[in-house]
C-alpha positions as CSV (number, residue, x, y, z in Angstrom):
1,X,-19.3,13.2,-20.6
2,X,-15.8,12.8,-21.8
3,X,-12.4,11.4,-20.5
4,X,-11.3,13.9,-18.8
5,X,-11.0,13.8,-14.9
6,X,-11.3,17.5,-14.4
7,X,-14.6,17.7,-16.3
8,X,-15.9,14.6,-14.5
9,X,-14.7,16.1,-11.0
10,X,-16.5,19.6,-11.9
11,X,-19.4,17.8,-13.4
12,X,-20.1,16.1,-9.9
13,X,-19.2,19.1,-7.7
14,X,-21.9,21.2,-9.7
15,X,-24.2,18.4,-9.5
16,X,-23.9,17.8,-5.6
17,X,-24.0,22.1,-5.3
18,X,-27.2,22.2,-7.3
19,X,-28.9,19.4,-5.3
20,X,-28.2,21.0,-2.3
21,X,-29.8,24.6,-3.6
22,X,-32.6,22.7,-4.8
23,X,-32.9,20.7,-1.7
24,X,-32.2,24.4,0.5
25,X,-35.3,25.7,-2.1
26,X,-37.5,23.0,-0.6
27,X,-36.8,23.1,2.9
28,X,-39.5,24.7,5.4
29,X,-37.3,27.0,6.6
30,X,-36.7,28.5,3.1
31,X,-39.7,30.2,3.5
32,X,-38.4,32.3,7.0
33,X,-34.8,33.1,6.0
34,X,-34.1,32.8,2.6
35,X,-30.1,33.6,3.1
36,X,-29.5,30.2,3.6
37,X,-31.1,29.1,0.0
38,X,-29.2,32.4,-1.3
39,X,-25.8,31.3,-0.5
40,X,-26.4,27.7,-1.5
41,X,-27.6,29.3,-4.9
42,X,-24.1,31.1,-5.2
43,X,-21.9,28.0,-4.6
44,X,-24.2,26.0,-7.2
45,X,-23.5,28.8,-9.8
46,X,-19.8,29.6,-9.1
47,X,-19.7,25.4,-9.8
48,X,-21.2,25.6,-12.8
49,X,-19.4,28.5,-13.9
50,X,-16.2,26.8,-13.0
51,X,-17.8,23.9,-15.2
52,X,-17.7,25.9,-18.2
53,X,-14.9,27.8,-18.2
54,X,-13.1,24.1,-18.3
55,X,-15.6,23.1,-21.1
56,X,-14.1,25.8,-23.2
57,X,-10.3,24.9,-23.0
58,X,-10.5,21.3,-22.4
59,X,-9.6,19.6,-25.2
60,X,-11.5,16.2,-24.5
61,X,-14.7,18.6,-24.5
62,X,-14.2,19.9,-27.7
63,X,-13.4,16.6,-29.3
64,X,-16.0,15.2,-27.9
65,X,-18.3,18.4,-28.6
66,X,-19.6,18.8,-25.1
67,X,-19.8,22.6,-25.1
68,X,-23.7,23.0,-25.2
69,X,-24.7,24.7,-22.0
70,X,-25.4,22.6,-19.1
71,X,-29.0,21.2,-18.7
72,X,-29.7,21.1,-14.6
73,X,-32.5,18.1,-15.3
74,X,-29.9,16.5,-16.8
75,X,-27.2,16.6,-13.6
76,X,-29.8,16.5,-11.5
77,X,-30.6,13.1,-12.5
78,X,-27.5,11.5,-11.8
79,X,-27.7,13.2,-8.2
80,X,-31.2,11.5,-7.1
């Protein structure tokens, strides 16, 4: 993504959050209690919001123009 350790940092967090939801989306018990998927889906987008507020000050993201919104295939695919 770009040399910045902060970007790479909250790039990996929201990845590892959004697996997690996606994995709590899939589990059998998702379809009893749905809280537990709910909570998981917060923390995956508080991590991406984090993500982008730092995509719009860092200046390694700009440079390198990664401020197109993020793409969760795309993270995802690091993740599996």
């Amino acid at each position: 993504m770009t040399n910045c350790l902060e970007c790479e940092n909250l790039n990996r967090v929201y990845g590892s959050k959004l697996a997690k939801y996606h994995a709590a989306r899939c589990a059998v018990l998702y379809r009893i209690n749905t809280e537990f998927a709910a909570r998981q889906q917060v923390d995956m987008e508080r991590a991406k919001n984090d993500m982008e507020e730092h995509l719009l000050t860092c200046p390694f993201a700009t440079k390198a123009g990664c401020l197109m919104p993020l793409q969760e295939s795309s993270v995802l695919e690091r993740f599996q």
